[in-house]
N, C-alpha and C positions, 0 to 999 in steps of 0.2 A: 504494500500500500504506500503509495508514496505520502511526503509531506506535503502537509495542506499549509499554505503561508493566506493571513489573511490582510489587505491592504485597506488601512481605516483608512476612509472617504470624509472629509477633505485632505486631511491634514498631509496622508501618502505614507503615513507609520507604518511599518509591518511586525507579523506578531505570528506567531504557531498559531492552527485552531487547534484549539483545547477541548476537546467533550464535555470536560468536566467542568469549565465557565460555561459553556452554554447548558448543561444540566441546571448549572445553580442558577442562571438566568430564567429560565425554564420556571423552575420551585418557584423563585420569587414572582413570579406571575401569577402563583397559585396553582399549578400545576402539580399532580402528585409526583411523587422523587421517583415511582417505578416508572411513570407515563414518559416523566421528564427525561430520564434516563434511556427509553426503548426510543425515543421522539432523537434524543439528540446521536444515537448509533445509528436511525435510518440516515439522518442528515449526512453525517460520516461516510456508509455507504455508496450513498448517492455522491460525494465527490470525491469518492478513492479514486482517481483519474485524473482529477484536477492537480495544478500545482501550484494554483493562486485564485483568491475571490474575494472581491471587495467585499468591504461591510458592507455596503447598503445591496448587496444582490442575497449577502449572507442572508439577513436579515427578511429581505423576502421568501428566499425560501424555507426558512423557519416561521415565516407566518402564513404561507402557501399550506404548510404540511398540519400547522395547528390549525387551519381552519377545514381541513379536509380531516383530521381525526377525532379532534375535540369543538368545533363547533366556533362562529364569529363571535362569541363574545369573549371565549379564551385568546382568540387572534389577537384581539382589539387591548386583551388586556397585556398581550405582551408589544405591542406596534407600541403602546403609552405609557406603562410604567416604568418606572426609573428601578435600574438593579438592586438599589436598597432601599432601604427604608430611610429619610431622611431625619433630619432632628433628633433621632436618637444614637446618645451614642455611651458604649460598655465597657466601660475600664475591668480591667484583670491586674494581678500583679505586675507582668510584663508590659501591657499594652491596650491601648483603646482603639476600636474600629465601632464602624455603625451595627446597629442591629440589623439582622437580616431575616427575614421572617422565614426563606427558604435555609440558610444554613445552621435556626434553630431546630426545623420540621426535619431536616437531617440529622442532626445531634441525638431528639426523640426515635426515628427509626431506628439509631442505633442502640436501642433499649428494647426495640423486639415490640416497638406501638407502631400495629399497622399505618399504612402508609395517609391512609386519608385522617385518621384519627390524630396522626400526628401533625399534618399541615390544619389541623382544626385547632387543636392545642395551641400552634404558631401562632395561629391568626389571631387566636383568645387574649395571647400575651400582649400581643402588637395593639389589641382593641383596649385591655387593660392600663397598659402604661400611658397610650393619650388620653385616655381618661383621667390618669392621677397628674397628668402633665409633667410626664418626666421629659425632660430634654437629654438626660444622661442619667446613669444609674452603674453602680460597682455588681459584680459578677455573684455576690453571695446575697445581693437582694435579688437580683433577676432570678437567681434558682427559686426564691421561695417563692415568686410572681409566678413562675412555671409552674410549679408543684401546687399551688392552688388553682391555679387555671383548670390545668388536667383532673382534679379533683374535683373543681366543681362544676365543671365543663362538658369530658369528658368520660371520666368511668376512674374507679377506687385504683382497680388493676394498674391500669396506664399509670396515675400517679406514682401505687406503690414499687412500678419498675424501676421508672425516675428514680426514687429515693434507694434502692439497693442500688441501682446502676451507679450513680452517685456516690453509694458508698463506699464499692469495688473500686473504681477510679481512684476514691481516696486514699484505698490500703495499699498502693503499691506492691499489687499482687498479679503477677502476671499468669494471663488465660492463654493455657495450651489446647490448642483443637487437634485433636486427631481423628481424620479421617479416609478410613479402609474401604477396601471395597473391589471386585476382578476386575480386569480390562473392560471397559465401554459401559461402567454402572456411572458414573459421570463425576467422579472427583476433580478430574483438574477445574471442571467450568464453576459447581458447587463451593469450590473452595476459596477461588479468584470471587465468587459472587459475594460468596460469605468475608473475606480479606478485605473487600471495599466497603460494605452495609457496616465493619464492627473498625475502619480504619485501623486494621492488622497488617504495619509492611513488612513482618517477616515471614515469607510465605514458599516452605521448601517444599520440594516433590523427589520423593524416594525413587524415580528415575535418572533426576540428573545425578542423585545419590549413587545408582548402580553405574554410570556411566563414570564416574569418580574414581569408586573402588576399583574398575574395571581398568583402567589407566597405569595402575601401579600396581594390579597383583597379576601375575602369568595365567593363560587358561589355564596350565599344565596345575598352577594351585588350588582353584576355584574354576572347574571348571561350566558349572550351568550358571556361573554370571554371564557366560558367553550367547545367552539365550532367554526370551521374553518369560515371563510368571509362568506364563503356563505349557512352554516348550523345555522350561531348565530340565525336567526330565531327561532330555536329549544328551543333556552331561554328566548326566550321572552313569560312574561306570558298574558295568552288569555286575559286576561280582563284587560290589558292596551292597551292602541290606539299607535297609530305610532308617534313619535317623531316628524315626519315632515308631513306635507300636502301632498306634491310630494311623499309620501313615499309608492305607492298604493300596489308596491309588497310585500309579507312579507319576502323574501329575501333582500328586501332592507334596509325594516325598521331593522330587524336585524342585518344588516350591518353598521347603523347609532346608533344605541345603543352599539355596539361595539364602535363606533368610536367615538361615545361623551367620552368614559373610557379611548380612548388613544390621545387626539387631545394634552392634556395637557402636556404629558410626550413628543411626538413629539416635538410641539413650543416650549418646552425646551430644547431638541436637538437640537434642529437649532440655538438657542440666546444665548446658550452656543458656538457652534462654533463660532457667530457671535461676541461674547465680545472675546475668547479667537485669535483669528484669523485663523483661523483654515478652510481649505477646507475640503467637507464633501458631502458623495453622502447618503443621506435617501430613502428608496427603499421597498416598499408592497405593500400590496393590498388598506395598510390601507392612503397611502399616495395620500390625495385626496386634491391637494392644495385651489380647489374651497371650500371648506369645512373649511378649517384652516385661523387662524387671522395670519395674515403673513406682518404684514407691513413696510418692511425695507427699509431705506432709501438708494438710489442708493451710498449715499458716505460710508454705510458699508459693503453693499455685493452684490455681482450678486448672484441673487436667480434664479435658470433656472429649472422649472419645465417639467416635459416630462410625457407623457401618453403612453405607449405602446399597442398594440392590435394583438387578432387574429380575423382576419375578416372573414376566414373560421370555420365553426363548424366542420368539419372533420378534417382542422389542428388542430385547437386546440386541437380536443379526442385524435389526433395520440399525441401532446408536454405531456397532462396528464398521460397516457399509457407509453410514455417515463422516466416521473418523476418519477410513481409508481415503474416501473422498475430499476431507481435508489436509492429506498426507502424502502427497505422490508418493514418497517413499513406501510406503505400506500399502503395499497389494491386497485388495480386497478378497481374491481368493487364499489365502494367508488367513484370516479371519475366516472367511466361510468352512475352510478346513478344519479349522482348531477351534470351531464354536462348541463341540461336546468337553472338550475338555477344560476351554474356558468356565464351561458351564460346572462342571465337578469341582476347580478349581472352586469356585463362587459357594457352592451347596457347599466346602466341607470350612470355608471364612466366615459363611451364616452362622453356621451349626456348631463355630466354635464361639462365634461373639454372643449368642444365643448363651450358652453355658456361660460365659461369663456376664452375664447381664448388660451387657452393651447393647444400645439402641440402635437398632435397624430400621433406615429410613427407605422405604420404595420410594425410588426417584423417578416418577411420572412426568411432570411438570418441573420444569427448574423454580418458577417464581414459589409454589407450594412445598416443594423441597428447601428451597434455602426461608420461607417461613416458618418451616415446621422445624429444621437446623436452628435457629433466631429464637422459636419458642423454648428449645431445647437448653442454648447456652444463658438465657435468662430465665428458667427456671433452676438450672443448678446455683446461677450467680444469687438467686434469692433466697437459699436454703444458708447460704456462705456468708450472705449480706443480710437478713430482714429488714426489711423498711419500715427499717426507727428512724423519725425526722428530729434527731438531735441536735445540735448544734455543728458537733463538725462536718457532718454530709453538706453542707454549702459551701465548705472550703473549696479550694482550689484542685 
């Protein structure tokens, strides 16, 4: 995809486009963060070709596309509103910018309050503070403006998110996600969706992990690193037994001698985060938490493991077919071929996260997937947090 350079009209400035200003341009229109979001990757889309476009053409085609989705009076409201909100403005310890009614309705999302309920919340604050005639306001009153808003606005739930969300942020406790799953149940997209909704930038994939290991140990050492989850089979040599008892398929056991090569470089991933503070989503095939020593104590991290699935074998050939599709390198008959064992592979990652109580999400829908993932990592963060509105939850 090439770069998109956009040329402000008059002035002749130039500037990358950004998705993520015209998302927030988008919100502050009132526009929901997921609309805003699917609206400004058609836009994207539509001029991955280009390699320059005035504002004022940008601009029409962002009000072309709002008015053919969402209707003329969303157009109208974005041709006429100004990016922010004016008059108001939020001091923090480090700094003061305006209020933004889209980059609070974000902030909310990231608590796991649907997307309309939180640009509702937005609007509540932004209708409350001209009410009381704030012109500016410090960041531990604005939470409590929120925190009633939502409460009497909106629903108990949404507030009491707020208030544990709020109070996680405060402990300086960093959230680990892990999540598992076999080729084409759709980790890499789920995890990148979930990395941007919870503002997580460390965000690793236990493939470029094998591609790593693979670099500096010989096949002749390891040798089913030389081959995918569900082909490492192929390296394993005949006249050694399976690693594990349970291990009756050879799809399996080659999947377990792979994973005895990366368990170690994994738990160093995660205890690195965990000493440096760091939130962090780990995300393969190879992340089987039942499998890994993982013993952390609640006062240093929420570790929230997730298993994702396709519980059809037909969707699943159709997500592999689609992958190949995105991959010239991966030959689709490659996939067609190795869909039985893919699938063994998956039945025996189920049946182990199952015994270990780890939640299993059928990934149908991405947006339902990464809300039901969202309800997931803020209901653990509430069991960790309860929403007490004490005094220090408004801190920083």
């Amino acid at each position: 995809m090439a770069k998109l350079v956009v040329v402000k009209e008059p002035e002749g400035d130039r500037s990358p486009f950004l998705r993520g200003i015209l998302v927030q341009s988008l919100v502050n229109t009132g526009l929901a963060f997921d609309d805003a979001y699917a609206l400004a990757q058609l836009v994207r889309n539509d001029l991955q070709d280009r390699q320059e476009i005035t504002s004022t053409e940008l601009k029409g085609r962002v009000a072309g596309l709002l008015a053919e989705k969402h209707g003329s009076q969303q157009c109208k409201q974005y041709e006429t509103r100004p990016r922010t909100e004016p008059g108001i403005v939020v001091h923090t310890p480090t700094r003061s910018m305006p209020f933004s009614v889209g980059i609070l309705a974000h902030s909310l999302e990231t608590c796991a309050i649907p997307p309309e309920m939180a640009m509702q919340g937005a609007r509540n604050v932004l209708a409350s503070l001209r009410t009381t005639g704030h012109r500016e306001i410090d960041h531990k009153t604005l939470r409590r403006v929120i925190f009633r808003c939502l409460r009497d606005h909106c629903s108990d739930y949404s507030a009491d998110r707020y208030l544990s969300w709020r109070r996680f942020e405060n402990s300086g406790i960093p959230l680990i996600i892990l999540i598992g799953g076999a080729t084409g149940s759709g980790k890499s997209t789920i995890s990148s969706e979930l990395a941007f909704r919870l503002d997580i930038t460390r965000h690793q994939s236990t493939d470029m992990m094998r591609e790593i290991i693979r670099s500096y140990l010989s096949p002749q050492m390891v040798p089913t690193l030389e081959y995918s989850s569900f082909e490492a089979w192929r390296g394993l040599p005949a006249s050694v037994e399976s690693p594990r008892d349970d291990a009756g398929h050879p799809v399996v056991a080659g999947f377990l001698s792979q994973l005895s090569a990366m368990r170690l470089a994994m738990e160093a991933t995660i205890e690195r985060a965990i000493a440096e503070r760091h939130h962090l989503i780990l995300e393969g095939v190879h992340v089987a938490p039942a499998e890994m020593d993982l013993p952390v104590k609640p006062d240093k991290a929420v570790v929230i493991p997730i298993m994702l699935a396709s519980m059809k074998k037909d969707m699943l050939c159709k997500q592999l077919q689609r992958r190949s599709r995105e991959n010239d390198e991966l030959p689709s008959s490659r996939y067609k071929d190795s869909l039985e064992d893919i699938w063994e592979l998956q039945s025996w990652l189920l049946d182990e996260a199952d015994k270990a109580g780890i939640t299993i999400i059928e990934n149908w829908h991405i947006e339902e997937t990464v809300r039901t993932a969202l309800d997931l990592v803020i209901g653990k963060l509430m069991k960790h947090f309860p929403p007490h509105p004490d005094e220090t939850v408004w801190e920083a």
